[in-house]
Biopython code that builds the backbone (N, CA, C, O; Angstrom):
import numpy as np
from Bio.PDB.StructureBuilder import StructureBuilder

atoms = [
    (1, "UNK", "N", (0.825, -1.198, 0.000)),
    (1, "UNK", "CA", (0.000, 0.000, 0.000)),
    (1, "UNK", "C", (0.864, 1.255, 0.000)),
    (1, "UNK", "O", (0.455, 2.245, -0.607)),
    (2, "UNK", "N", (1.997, 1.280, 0.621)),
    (2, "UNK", "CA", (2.913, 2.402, 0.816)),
    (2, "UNK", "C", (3.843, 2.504, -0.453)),
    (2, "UNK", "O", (4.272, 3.645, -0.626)),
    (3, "UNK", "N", (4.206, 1.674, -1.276)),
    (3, "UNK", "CA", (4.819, 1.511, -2.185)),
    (3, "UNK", "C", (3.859, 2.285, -3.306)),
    (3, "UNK", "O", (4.458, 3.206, -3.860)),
    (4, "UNK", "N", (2.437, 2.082, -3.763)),
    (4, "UNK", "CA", (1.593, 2.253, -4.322)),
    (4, "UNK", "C", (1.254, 4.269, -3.525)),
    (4, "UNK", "O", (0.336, 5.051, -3.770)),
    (5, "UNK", "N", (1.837, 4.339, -3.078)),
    (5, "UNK", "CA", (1.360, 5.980, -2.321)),
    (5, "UNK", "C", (2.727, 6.667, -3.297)),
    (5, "UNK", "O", (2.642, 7.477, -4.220)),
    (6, "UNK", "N", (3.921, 6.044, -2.737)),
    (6, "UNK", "CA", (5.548, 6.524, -3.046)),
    (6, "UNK", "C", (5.420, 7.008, -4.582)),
    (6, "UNK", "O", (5.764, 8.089, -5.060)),
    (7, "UNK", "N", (4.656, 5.576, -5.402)),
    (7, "UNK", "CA", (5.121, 5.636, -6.875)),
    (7, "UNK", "C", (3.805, 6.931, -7.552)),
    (7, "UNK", "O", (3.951, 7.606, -8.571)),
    (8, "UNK", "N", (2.432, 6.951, -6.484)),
    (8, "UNK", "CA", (1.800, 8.143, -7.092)),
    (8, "UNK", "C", (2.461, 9.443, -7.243)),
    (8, "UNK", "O", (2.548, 10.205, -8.205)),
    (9, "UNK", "N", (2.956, 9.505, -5.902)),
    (9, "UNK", "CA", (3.823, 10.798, -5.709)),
    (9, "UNK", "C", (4.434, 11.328, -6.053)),
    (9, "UNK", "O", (4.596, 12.544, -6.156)),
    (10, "UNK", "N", (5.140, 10.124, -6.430)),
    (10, "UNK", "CA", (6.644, 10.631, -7.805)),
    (10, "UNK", "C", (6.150, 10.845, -9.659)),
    (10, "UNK", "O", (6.777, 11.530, -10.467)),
    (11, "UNK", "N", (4.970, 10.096, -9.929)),
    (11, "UNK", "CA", (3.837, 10.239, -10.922)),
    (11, "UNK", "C", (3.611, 11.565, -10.569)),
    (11, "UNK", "O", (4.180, 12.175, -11.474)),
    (12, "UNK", "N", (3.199, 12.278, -9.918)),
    (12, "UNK", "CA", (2.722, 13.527, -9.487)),
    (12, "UNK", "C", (3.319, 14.756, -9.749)),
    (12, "UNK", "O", (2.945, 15.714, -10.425)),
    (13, "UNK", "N", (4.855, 14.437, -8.731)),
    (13, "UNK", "CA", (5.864, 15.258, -8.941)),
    (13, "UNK", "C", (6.484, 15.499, -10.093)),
    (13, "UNK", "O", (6.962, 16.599, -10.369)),
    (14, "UNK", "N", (6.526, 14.358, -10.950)),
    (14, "UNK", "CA", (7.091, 14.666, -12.595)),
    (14, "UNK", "C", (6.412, 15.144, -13.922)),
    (14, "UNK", "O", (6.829, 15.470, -15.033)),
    (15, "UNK", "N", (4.823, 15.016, -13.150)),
    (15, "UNK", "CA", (4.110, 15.573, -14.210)),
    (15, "UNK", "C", (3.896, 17.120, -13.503)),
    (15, "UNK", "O", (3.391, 17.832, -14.372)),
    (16, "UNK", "N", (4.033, 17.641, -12.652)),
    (16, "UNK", "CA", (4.432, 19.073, -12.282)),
    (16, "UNK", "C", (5.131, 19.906, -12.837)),
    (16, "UNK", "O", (4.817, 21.065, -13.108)),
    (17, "UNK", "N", (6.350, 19.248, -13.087)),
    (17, "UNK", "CA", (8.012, 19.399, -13.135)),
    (17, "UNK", "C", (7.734, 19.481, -14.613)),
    (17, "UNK", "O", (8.352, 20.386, -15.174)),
    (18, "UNK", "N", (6.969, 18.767, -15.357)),
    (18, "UNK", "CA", (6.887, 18.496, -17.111)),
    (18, "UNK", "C", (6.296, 19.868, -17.217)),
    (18, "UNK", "O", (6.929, 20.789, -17.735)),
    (19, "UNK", "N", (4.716, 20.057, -16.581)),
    (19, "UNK", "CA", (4.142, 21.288, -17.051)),
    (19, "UNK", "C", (4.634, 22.484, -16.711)),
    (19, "UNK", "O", (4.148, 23.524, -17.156)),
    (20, "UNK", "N", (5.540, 22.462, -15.977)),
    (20, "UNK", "CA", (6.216, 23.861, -15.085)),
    (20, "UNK", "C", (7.020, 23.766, -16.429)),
    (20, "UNK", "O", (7.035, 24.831, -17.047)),
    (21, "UNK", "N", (7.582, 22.894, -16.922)),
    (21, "UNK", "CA", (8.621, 23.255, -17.688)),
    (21, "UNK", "C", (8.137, 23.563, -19.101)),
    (21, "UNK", "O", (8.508, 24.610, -19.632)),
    (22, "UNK", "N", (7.456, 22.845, -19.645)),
    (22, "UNK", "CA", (6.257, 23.091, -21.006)),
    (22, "UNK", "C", (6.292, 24.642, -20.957)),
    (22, "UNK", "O", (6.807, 25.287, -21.870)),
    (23, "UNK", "N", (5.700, 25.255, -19.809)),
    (23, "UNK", "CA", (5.471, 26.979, -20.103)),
    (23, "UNK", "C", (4.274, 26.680, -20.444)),
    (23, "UNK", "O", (3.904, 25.538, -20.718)),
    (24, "UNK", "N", (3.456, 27.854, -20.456)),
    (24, "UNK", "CA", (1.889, 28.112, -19.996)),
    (24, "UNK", "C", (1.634, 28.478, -21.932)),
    (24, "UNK", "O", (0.517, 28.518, -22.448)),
    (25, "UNK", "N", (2.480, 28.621, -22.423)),
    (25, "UNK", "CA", (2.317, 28.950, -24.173)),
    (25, "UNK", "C", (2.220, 27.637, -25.044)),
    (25, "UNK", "O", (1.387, 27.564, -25.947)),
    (26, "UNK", "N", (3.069, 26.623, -24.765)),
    (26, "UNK", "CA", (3.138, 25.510, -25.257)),
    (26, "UNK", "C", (2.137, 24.497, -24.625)),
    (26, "UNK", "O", (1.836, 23.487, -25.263)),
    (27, "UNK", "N", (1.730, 24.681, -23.668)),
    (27, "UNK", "CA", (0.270, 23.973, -22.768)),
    (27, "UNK", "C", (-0.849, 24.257, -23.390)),
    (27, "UNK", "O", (-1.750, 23.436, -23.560)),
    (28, "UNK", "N", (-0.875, 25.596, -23.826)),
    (28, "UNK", "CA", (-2.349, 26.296, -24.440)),
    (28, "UNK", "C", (-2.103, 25.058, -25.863)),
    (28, "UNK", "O", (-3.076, 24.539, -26.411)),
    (29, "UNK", "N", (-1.170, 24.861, -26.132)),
    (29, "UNK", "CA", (-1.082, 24.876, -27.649)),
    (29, "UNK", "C", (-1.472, 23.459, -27.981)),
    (29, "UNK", "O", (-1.287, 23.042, -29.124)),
    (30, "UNK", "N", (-1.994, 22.707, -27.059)),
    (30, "UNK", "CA", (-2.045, 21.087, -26.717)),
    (30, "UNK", "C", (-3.781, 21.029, -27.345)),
    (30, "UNK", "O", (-4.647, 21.750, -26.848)),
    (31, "UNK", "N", (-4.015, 20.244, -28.269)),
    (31, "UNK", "CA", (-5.020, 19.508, -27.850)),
    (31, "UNK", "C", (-5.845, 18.762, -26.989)),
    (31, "UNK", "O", (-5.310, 17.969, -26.213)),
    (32, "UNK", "N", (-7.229, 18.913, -27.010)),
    (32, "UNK", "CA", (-7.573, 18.474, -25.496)),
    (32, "UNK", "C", (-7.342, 17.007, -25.641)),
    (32, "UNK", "O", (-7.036, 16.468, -24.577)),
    (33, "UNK", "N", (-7.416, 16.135, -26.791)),
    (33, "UNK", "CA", (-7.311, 14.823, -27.036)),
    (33, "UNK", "C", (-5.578, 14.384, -26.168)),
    (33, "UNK", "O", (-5.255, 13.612, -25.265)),
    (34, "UNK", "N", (-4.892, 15.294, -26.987)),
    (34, "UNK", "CA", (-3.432, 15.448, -25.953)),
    (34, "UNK", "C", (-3.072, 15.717, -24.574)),
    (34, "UNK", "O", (-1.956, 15.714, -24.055)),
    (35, "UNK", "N", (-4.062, 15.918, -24.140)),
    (35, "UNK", "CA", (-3.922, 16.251, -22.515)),
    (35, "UNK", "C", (-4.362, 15.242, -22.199)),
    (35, "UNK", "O", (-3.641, 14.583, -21.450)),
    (36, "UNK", "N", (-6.072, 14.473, -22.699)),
    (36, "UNK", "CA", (-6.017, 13.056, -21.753)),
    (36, "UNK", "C", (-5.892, 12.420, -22.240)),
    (36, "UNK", "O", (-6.796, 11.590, -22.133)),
    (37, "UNK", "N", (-4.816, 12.052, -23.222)),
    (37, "UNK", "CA", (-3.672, 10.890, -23.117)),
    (37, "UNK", "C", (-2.631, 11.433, -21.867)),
    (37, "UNK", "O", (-2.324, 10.507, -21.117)),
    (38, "UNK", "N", (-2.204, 12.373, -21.605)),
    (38, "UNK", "CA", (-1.022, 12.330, -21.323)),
    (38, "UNK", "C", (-1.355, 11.908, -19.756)),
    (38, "UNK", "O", (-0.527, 11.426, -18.983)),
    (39, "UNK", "N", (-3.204, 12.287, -19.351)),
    (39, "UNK", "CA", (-3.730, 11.658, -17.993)),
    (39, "UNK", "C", (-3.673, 10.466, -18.314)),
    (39, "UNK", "O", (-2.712, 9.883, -17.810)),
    (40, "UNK", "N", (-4.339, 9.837, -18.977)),
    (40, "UNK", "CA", (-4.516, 8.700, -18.970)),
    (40, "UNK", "C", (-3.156, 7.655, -18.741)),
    (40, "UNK", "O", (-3.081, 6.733, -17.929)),
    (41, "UNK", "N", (-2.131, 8.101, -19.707)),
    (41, "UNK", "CA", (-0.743, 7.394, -19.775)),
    (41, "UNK", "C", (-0.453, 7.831, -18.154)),
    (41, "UNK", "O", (-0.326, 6.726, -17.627)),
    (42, "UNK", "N", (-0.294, 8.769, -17.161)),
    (42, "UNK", "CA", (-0.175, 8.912, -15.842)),
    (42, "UNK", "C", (-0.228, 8.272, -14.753)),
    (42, "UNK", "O", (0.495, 8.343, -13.759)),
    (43, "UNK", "N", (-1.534, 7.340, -15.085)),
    (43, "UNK", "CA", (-2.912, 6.786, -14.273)),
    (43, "UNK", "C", (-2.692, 5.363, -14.808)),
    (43, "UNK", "O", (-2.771, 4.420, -14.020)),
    (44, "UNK", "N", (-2.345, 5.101, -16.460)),
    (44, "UNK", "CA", (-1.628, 3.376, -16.160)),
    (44, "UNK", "C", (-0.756, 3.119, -15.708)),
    (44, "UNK", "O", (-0.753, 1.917, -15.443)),
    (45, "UNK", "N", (0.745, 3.976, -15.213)),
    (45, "UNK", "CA", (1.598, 4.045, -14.920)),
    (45, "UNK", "C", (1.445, 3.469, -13.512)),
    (45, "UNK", "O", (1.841, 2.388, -13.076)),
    (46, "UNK", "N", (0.709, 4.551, -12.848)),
    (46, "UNK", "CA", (0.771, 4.072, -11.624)),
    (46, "UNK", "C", (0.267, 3.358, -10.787)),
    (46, "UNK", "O", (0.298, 3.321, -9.557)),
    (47, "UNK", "N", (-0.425, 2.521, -11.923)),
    (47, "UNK", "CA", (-1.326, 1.052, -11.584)),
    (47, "UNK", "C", (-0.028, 0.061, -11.145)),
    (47, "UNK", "O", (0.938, -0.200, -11.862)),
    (48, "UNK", "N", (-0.290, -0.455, -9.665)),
    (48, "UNK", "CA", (0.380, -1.511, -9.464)),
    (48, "UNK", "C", (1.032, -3.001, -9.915)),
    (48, "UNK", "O", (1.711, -3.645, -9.115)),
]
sb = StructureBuilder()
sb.init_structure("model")
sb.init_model(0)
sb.init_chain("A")
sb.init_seg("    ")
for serial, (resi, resn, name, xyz) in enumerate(atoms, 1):
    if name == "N":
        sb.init_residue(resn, " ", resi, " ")
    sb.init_atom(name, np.array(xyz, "f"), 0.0, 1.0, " ", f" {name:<3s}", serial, name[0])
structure = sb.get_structure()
């Protein structure tokens, strides 16, 4: 269960770290189809 908390967290922290770094110009510029993949790919990841 704690292992499964650790690996969300770090899922979390790197998709932060991605959009902080993207810039708020290149985010706009995303398709919405492109944003939930990039949830979706997030969320299989951190399936146990």
């Amino acid at each position: 269960m704690l292992n499964i908390f650790f690996r969300a967290l770090l899922l979390y922290l790197l998709v932060i770290f991605a959009v902080r770094m993207m810039g708020k110009r290149q985010l706009g510029d995303l398709q919405p189809s492109e944003i939930v993949t990039t949830i979706l790919i997030g969320n299989i990841a951190s399936l146990p």
